[in-house]
LUMSETI-541995 format. One record per residue (C-alpha): residue in three letters; x, y, z; residue number from 1. Coordinates in Angstrom, 3 decimals, always signed. Example, Ala and Ser with C-alpha at 12.3 -4.5 7.8 and 13.67 -1.06 7.14 Angstrom:
BEGIN
<atom><type>ALA</type><east>+12.300</east><north>-4.500</north><up>+7.800</up><seq>1</seq></atom>
<atom><type>SER</type><east>+13.670</east><north>-1.060</north><up>+7.140</up><seq>2</seq></atom>
END
This chain:
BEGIN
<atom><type>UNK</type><east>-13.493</east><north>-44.357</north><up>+100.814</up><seq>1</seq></atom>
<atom><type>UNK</type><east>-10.538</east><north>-42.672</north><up>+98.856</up><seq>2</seq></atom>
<atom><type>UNK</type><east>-8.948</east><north>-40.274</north><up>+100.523</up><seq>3</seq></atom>
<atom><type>UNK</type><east>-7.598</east><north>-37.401</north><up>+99.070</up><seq>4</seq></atom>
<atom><type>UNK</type><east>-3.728</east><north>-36.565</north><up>+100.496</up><seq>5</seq></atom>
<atom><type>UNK</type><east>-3.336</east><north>-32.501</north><up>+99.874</up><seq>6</seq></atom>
<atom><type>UNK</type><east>+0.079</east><north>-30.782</north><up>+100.456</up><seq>7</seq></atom>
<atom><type>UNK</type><east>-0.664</east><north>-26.888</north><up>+100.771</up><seq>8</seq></atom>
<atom><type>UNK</type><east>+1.507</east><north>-24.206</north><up>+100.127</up><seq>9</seq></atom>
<atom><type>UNK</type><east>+1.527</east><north>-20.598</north><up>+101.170</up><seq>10</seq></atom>
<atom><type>UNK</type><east>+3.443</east><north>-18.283</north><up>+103.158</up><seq>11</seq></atom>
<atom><type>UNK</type><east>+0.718</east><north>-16.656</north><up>+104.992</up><seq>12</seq></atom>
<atom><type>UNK</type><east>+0.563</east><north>-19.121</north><up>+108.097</up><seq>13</seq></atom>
<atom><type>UNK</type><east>-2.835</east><north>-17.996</north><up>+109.099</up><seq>14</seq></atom>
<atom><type>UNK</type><east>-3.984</east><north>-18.966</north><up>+105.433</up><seq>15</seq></atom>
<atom><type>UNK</type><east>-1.584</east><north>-22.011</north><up>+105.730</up><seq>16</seq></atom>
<atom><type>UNK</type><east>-3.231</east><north>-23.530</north><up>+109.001</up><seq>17</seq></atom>
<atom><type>UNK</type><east>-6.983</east><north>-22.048</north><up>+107.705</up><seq>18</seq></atom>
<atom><type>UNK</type><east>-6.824</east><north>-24.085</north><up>+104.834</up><seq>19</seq></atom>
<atom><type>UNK</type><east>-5.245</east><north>-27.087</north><up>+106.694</up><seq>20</seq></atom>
<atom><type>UNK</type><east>-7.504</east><north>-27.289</north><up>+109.394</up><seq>21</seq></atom>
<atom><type>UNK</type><east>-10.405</east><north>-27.216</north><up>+106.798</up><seq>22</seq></atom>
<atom><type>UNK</type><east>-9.351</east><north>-29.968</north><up>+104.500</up><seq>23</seq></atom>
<atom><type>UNK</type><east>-8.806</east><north>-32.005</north><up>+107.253</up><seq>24</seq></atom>
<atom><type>UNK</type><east>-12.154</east><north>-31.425</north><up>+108.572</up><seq>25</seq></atom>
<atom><type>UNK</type><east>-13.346</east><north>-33.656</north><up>+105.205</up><seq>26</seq></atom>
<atom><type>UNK</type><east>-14.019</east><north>-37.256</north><up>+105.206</up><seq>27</seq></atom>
<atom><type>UNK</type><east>-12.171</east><north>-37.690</north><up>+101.837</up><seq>28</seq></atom>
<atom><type>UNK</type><east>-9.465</east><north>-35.706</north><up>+102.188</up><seq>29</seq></atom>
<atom><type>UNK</type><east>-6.191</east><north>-35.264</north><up>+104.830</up><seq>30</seq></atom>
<atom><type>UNK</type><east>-2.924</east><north>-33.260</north><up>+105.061</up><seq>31</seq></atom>
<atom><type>UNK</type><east>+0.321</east><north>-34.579</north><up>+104.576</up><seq>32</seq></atom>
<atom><type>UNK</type><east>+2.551</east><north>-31.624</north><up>+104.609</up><seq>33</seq></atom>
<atom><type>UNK</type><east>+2.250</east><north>-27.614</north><up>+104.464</up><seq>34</seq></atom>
<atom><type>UNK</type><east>+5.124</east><north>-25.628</north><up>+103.474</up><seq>35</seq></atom>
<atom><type>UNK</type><east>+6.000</east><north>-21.539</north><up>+103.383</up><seq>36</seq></atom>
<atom><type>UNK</type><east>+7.868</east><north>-21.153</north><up>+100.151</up><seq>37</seq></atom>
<atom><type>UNK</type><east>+8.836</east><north>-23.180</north><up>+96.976</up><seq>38</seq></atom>
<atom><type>UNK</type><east>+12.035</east><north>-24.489</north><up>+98.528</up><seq>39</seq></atom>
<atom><type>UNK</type><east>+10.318</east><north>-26.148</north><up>+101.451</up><seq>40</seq></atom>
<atom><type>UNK</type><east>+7.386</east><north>-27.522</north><up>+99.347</up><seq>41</seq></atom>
<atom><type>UNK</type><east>+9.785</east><north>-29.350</north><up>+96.871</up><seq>42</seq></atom>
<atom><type>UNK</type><east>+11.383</east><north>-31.178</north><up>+99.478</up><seq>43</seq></atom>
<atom><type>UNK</type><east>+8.083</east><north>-31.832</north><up>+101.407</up><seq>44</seq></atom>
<atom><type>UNK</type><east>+6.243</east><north>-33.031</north><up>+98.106</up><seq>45</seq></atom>
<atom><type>UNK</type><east>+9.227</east><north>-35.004</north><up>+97.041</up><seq>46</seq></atom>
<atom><type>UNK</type><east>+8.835</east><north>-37.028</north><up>+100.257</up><seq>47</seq></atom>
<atom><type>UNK</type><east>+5.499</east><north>-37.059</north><up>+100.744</up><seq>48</seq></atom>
<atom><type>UNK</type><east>+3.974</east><north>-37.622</north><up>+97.037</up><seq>49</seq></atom>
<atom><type>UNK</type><east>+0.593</east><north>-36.343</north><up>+97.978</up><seq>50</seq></atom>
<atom><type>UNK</type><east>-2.355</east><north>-36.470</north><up>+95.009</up><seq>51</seq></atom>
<atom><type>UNK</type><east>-2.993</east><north>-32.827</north><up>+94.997</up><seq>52</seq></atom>
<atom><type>UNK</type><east>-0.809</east><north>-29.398</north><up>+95.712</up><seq>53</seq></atom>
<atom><type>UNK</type><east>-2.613</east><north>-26.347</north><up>+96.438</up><seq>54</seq></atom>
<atom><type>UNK</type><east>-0.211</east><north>-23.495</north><up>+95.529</up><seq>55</seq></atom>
<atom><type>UNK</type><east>-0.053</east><north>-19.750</north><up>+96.756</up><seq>56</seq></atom>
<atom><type>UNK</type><east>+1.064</east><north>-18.245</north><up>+93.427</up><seq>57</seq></atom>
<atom><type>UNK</type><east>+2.718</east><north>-14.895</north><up>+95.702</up><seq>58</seq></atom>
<atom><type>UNK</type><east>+5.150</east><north>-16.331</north><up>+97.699</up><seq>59</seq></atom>
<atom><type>UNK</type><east>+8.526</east><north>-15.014</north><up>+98.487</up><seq>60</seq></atom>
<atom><type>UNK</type><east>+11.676</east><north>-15.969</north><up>+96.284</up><seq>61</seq></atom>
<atom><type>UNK</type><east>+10.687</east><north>-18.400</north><up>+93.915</up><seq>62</seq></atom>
<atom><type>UNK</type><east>+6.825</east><north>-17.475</north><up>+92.738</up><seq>63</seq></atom>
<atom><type>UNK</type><east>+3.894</east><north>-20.051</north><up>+92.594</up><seq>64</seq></atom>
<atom><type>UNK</type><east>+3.902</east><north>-20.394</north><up>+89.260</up><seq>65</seq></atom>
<atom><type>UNK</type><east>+7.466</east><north>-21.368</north><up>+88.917</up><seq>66</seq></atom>
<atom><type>UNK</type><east>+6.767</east><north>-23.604</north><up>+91.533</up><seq>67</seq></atom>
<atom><type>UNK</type><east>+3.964</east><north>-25.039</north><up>+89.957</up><seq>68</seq></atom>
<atom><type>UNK</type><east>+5.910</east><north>-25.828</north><up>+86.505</up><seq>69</seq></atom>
<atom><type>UNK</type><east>+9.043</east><north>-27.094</north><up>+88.595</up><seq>70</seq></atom>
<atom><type>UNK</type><east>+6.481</east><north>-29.366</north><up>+90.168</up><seq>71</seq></atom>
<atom><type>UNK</type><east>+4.472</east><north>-30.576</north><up>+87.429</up><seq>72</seq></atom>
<atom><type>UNK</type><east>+7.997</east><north>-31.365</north><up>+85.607</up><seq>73</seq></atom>
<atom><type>UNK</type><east>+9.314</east><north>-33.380</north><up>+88.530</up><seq>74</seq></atom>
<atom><type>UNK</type><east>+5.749</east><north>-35.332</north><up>+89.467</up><seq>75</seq></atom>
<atom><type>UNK</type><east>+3.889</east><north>-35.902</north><up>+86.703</up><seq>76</seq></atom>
<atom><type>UNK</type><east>+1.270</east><north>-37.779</north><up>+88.530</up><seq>77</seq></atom>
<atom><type>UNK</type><east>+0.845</east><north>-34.639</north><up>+90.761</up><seq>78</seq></atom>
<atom><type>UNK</type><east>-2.034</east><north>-32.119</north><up>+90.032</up><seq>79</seq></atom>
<atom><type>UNK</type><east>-1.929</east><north>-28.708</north><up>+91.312</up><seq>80</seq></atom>
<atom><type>UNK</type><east>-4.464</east><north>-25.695</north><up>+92.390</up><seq>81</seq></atom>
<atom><type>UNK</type><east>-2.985</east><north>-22.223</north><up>+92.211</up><seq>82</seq></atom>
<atom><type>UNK</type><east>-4.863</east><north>-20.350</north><up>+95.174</up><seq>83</seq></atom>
<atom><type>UNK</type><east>-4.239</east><north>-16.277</north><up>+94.127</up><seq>84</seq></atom>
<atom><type>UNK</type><east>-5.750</east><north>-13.234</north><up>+95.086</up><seq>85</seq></atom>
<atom><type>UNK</type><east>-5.385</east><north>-12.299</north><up>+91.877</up><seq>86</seq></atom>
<atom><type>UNK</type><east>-8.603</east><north>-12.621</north><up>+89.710</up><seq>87</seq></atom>
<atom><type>UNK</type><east>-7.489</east><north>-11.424</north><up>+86.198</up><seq>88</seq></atom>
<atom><type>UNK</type><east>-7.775</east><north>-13.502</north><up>+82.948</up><seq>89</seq></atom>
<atom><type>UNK</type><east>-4.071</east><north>-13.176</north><up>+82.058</up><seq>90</seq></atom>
<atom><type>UNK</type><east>-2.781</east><north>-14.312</north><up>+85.630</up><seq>91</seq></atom>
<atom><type>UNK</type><east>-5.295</east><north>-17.734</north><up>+84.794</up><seq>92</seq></atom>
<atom><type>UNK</type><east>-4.081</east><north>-18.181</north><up>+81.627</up><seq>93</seq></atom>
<atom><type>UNK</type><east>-0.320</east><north>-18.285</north><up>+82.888</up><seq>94</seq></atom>
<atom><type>UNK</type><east>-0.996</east><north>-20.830</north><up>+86.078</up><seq>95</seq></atom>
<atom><type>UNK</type><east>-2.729</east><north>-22.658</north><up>+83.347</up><seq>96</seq></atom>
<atom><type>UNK</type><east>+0.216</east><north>-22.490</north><up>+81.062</up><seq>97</seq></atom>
<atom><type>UNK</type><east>+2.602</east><north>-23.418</north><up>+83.800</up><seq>98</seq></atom>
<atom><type>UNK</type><east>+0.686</east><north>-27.031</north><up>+84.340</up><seq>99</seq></atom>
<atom><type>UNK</type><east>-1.676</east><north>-26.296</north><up>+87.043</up><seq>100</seq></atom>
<atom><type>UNK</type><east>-5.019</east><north>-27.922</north><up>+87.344</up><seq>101</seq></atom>
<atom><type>UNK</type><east>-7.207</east><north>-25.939</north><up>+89.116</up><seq>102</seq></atom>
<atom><type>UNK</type><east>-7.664</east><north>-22.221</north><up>+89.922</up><seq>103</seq></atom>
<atom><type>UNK</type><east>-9.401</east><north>-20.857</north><up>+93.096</up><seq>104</seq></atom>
<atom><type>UNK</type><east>-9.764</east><north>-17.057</north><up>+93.963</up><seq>105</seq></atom>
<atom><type>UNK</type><east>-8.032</east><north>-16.992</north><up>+97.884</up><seq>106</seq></atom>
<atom><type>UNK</type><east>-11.898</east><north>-14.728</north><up>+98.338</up><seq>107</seq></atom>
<atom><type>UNK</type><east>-13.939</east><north>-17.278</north><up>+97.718</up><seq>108</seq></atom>
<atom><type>UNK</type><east>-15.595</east><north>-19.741</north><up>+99.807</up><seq>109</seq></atom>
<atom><type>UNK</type><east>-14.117</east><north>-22.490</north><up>+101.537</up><seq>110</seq></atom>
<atom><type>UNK</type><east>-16.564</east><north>-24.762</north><up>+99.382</up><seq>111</seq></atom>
<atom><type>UNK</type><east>-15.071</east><north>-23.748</north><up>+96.205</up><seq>112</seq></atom>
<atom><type>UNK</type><east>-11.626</east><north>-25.010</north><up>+97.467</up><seq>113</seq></atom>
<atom><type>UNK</type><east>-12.900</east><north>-28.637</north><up>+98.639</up><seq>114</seq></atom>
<atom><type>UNK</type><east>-14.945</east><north>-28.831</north><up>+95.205</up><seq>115</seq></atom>
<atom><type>UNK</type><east>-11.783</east><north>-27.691</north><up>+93.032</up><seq>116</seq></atom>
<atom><type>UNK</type><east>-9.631</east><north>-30.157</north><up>+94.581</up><seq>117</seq></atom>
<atom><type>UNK</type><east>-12.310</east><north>-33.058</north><up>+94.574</up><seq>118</seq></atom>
<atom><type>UNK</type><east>-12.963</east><north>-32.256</north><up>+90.512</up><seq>119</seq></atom>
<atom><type>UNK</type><east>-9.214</east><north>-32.231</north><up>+90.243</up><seq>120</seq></atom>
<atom><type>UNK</type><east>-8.642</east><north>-34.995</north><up>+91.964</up><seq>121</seq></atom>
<atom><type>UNK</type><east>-11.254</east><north>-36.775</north><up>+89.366</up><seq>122</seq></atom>
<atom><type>UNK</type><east>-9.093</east><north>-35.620</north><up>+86.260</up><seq>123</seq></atom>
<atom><type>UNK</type><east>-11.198</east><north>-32.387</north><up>+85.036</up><seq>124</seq></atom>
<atom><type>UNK</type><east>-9.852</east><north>-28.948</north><up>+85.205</up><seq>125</seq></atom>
<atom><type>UNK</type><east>-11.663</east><north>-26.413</north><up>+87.802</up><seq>126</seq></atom>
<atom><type>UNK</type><east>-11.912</east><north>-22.330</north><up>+87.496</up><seq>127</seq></atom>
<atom><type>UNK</type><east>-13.236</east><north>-20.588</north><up>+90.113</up><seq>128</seq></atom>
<atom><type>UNK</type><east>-16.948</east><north>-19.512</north><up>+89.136</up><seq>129</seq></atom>
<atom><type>UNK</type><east>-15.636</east><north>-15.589</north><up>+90.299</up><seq>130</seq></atom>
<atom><type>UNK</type><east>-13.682</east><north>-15.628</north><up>+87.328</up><seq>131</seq></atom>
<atom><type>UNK</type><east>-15.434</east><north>-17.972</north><up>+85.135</up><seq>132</seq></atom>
<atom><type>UNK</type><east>-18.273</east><north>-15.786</north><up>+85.296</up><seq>133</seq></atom>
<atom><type>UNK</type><east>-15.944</east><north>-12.653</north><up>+84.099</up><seq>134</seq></atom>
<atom><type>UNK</type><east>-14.371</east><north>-14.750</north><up>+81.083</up><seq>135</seq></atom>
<atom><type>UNK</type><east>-18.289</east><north>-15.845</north><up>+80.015</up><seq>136</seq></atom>
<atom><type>UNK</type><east>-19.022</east><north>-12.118</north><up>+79.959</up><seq>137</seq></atom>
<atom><type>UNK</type><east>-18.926</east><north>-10.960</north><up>+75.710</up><seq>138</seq></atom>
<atom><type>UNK</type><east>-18.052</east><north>-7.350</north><up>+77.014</up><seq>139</seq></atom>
<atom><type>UNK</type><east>-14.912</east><north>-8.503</north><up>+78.916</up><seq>140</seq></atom>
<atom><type>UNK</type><east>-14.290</east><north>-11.106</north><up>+75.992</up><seq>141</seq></atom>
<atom><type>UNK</type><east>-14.363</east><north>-8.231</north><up>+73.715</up><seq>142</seq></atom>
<atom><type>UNK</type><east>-11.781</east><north>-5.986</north><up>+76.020</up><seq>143</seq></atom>
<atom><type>UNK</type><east>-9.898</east><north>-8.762</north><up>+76.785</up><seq>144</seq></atom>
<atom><type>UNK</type><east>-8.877</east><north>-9.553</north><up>+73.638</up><seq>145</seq></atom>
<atom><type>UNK</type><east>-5.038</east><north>-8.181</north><up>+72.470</up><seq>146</seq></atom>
<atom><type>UNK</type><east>-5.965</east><north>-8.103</north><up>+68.910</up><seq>147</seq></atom>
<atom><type>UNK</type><east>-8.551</east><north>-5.244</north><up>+70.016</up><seq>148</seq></atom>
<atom><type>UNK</type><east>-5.595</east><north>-2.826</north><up>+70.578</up><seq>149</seq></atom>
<atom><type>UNK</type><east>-4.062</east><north>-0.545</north><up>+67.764</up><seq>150</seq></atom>
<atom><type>UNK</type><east>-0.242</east><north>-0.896</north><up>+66.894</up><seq>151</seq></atom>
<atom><type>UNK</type><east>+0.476</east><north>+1.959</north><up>+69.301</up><seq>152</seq></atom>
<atom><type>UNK</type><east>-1.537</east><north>+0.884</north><up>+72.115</up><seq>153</seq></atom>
<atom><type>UNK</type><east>+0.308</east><north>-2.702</north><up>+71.910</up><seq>154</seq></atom>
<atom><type>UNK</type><east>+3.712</east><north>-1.133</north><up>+71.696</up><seq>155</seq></atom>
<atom><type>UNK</type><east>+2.752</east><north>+1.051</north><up>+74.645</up><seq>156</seq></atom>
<atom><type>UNK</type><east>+1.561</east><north>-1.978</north><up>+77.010</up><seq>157</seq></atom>
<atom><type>UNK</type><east>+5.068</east><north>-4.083</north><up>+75.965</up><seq>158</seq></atom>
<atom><type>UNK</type><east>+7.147</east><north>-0.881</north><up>+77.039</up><seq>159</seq></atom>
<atom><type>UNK</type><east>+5.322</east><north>-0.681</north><up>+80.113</up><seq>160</seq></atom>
<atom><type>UNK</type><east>+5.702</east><north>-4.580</north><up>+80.854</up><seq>161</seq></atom>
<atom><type>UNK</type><east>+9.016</east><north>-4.446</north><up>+80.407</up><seq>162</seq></atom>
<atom><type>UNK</type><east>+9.471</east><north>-1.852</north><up>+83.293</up><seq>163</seq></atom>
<atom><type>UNK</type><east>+10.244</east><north>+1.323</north><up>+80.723</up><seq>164</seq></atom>
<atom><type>UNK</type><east>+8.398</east><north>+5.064</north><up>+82.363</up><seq>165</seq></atom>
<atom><type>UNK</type><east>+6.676</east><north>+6.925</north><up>+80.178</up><seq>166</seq></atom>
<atom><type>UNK</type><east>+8.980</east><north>+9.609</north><up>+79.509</up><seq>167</seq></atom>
<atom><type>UNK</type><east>+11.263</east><north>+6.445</north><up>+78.477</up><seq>168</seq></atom>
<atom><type>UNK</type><east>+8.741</east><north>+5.305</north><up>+75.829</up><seq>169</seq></atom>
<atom><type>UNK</type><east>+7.845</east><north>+8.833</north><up>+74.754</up><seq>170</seq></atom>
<atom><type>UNK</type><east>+12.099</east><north>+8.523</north><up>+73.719</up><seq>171</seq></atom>
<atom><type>UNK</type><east>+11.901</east><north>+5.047</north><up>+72.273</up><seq>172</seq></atom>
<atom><type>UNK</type><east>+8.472</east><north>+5.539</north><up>+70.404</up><seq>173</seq></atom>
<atom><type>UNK</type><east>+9.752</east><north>+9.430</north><up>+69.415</up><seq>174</seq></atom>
<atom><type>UNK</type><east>+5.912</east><north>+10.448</north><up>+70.898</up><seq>175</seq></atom>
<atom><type>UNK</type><east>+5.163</east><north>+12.576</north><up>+73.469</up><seq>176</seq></atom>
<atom><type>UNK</type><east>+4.573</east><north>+11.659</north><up>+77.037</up><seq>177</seq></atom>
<atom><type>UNK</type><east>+1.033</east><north>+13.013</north><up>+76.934</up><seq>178</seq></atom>
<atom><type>UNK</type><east>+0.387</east><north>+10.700</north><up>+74.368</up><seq>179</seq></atom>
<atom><type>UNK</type><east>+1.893</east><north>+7.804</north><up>+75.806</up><seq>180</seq></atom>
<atom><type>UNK</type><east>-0.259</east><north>+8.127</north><up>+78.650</up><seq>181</seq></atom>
<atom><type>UNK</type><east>-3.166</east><north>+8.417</north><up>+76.184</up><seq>182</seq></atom>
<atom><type>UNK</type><east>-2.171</east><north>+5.281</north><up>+74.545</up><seq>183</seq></atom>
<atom><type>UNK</type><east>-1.869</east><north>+3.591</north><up>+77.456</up><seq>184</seq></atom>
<atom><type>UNK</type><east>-4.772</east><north>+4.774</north><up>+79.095</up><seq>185</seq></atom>
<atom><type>UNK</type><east>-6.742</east><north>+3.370</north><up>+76.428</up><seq>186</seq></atom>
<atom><type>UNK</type><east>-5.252</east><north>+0.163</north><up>+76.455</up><seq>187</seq></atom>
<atom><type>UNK</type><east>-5.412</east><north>-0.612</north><up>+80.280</up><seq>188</seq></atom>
<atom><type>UNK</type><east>-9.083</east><north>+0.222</north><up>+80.037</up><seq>189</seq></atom>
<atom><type>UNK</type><east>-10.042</east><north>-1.732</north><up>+76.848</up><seq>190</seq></atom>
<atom><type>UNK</type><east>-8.108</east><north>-4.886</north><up>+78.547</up><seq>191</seq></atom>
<atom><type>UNK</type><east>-9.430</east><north>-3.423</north><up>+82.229</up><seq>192</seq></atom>
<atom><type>UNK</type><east>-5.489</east><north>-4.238</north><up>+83.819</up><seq>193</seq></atom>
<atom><type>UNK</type><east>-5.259</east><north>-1.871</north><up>+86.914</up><seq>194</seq></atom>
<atom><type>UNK</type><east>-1.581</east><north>-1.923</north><up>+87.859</up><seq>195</seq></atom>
<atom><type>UNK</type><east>+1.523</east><north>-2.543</north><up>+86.334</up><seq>196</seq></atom>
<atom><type>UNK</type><east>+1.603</east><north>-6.365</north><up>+87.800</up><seq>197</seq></atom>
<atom><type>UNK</type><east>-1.553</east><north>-6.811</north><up>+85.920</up><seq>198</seq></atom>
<atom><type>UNK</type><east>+0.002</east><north>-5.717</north><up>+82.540</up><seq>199</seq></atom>
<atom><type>UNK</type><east>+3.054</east><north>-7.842</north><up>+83.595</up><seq>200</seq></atom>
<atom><type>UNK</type><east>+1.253</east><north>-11.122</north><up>+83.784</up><seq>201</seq></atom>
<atom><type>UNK</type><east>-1.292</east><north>-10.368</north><up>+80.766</up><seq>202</seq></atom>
<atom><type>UNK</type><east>+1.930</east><north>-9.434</north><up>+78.210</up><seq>203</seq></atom>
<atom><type>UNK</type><east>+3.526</east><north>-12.958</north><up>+79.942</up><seq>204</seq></atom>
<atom><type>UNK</type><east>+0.713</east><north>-14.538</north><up>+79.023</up><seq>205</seq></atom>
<atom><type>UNK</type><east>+0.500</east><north>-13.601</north><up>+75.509</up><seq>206</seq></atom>
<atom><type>UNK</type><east>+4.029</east><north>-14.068</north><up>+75.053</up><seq>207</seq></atom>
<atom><type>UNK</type><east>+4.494</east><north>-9.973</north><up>+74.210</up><seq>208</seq></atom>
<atom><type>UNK</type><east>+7.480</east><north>-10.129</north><up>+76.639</up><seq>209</seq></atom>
<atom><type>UNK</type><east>+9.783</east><north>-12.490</north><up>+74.069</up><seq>210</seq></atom>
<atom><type>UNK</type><east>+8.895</east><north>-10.812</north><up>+71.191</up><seq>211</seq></atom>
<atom><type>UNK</type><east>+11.095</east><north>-7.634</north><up>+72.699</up><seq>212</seq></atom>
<atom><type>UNK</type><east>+13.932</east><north>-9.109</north><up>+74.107</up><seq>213</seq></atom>
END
């Protein structure tokens, strides 16, 4: 039987030794080497080579996503499975972006981890059905989209990204703050982003960041 060699990597080490202990429960599958941040897992995966990575995308200095497109870059035989707690569109869209195979919701079942790295492992891409589900929806397709905002709702969101208050953008924009707020009110809801690391990744994603700097 082929077996499966996983390298996991997150800096929570109850998650760390959860997920450990549970892929090496599996007949197909075994651990060779956990690590806490990126620095450790690029020396572990250099010297291990495992088939898969499964990659915390929050982890302390260098994020997982970085990690994931240094990774990808220097093993281009190796596959790798963001595992986020965060389960917006625009945060799957950038793993995705940055190389990664596979994308598993850190809520989800332990079942929906094995299966993403066993259908990674086989060459096909894996979302996890929590936020497949969301993207099949047409009413989030609809609000998700960025070509659903107005000029001043866009502007708004790329201010925001970039870490600029309100009162700053009411300068920039010459509006006033109560109408920033209304602009951006609308926008969060129409693309349903509930905090500013939400609007972060989704302007990242849709390259809104570059366009203003």
């Amino acid at each position: 039987m082929f077996c499966r060699r996983i390298f996991v990597v997150d800096d929570h080490p109850i998650v760390l030794s959860g997920v450990g202990a549970m892929i090496e429960g599996q007949d197909d599958m075994t651990i060779v080497g956990l690590a806490a941040n990126a620095d450790e897992a690029l020396v572990g995966i250099g010297r291990v080579l495992p088939d898969i990575a499964v990659v915390d995308i929050s982890l302390p200095g260098i994020n997982g996503v970085t990690l994931i497109e240094r990774l990808v870059e220097r093993f281009p035989e190796l596959r790798c499975i963001a595992l986020t707690a965060h389960e917006d569109p625009g945060c799957l869209r950038q793993v995705l972006a940055a190389g990664a195979r596979g994308f598993v919701v850190k809520r989800s079942t332990a079942t929906d981890l094995l299966q993403a790295i066993r259908c990674v492992s086989s060459g096909h891409n894996y979302v996890d059905p929590a936020l497949a589900a969301r993207l099949l929806n047409p009413r989030h397709s609809v609000q998700s989209d960025p070509g659903n905002l107005s000029d001043r709702e866009r502007s708004v969101i790329q201010l925001v990204a970039l870490g600029y208050s309100n009162k700053e953008i009411s300068s920039r924009l010459n509006l006033s703050i109560k109408t920033i707020e209304t602009y951006r009110t609308r926008a969060t809801d129409k693309l349903e982003l509930r905090s500013r690391a939400a609007i972060v990744r989704f302007a990242q994603s849709n390259g809104w960041l570059a366009e203003l700097q």
